[in-house]
C-alpha positions in Angstrom: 9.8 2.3 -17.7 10.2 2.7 -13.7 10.4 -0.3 -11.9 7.6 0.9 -9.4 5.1 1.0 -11.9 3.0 -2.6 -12.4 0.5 -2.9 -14.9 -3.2 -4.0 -13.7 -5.2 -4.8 -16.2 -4.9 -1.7 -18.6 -3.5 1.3 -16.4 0.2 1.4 -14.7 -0.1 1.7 -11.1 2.7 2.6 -9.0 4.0 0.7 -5.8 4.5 2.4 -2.5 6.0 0.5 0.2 7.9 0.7 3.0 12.2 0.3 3.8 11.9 -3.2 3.8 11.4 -3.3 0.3 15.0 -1.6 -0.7 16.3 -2.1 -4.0 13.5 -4.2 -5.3 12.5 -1.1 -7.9 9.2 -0.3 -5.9 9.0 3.0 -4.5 10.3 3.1 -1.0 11.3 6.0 1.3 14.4 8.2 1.0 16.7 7.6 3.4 20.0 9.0 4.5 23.6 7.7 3.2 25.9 8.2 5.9 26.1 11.1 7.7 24.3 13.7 5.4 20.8 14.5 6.5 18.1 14.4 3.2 17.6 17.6 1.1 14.5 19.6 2.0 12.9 18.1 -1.0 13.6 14.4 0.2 12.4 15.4 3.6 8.9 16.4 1.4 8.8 13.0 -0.5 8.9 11.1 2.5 6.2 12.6 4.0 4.0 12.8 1.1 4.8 9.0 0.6 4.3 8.3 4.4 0.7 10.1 4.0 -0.4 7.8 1.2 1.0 4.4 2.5 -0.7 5.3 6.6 -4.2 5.8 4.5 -3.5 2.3 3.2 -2.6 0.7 6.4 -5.2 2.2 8.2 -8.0 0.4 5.7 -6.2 -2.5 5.9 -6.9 -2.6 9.6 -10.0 -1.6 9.3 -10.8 -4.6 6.8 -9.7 -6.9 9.7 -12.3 -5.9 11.2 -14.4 -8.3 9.2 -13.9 -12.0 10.7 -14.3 -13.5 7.1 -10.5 -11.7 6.8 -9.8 -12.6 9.8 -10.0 -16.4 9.4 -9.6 -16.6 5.9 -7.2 -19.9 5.3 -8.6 -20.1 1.6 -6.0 -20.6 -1.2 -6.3 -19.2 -4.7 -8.4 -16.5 -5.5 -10.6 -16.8 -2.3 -8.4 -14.2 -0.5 -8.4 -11.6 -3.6 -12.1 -12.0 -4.2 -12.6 -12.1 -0.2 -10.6 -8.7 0.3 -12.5 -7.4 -2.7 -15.7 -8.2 -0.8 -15.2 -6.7 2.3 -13.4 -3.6 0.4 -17.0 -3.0 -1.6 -19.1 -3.3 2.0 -16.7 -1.2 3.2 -17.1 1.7 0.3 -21.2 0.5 1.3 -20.9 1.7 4.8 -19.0 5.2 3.8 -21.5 5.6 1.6 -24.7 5.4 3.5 
């Protein structure tokens, strides 16, 4: 199995992140080794992947738009359940 893929709960889901994560067998960006540009195919992948991961970070900053996410200083689980919160209002708001 791929290391980008993580289990949650029953389903795989695969990691996206960024170039900071290199070599940690989530899925980061292609990027060039030495002086040879990417394929046109690479080029493709990185752009797909950059699509998905901007969707993500723009809802994470429009969760911080919500002070309880804001201010959270909770340990545990009252981060997860508090971004799982916010996330539902969130889906609320599109909705209506």
């Amino acid at each position: 199995m791929d290391g980008s893929r993580q289990t949650e709960g029953s389903r795989e889901v695969t990691v996206l992140t960024d170039g900071a994560y290199w070599g940690t067998g989530l899925v980061v960006p292609r990027r060039r080794r030495g002086k040879r540009p990417l394929l046109p195919v690479q080029e493709a992948d990185n752009a797909e992947h950059c699509k998905v991961r901007a969707r993500v970070e723009h809802t994470f900053a429009r969760m911080k738009n919500y002070k309880i996410l804001r201010d959270c200083r909770q340990r545990g689980d009252g981060l997860h359940h508090a971004v799982q919160a916010v996330a539902r209002m969130h889906d609320l708001a599109l909705t209506a």
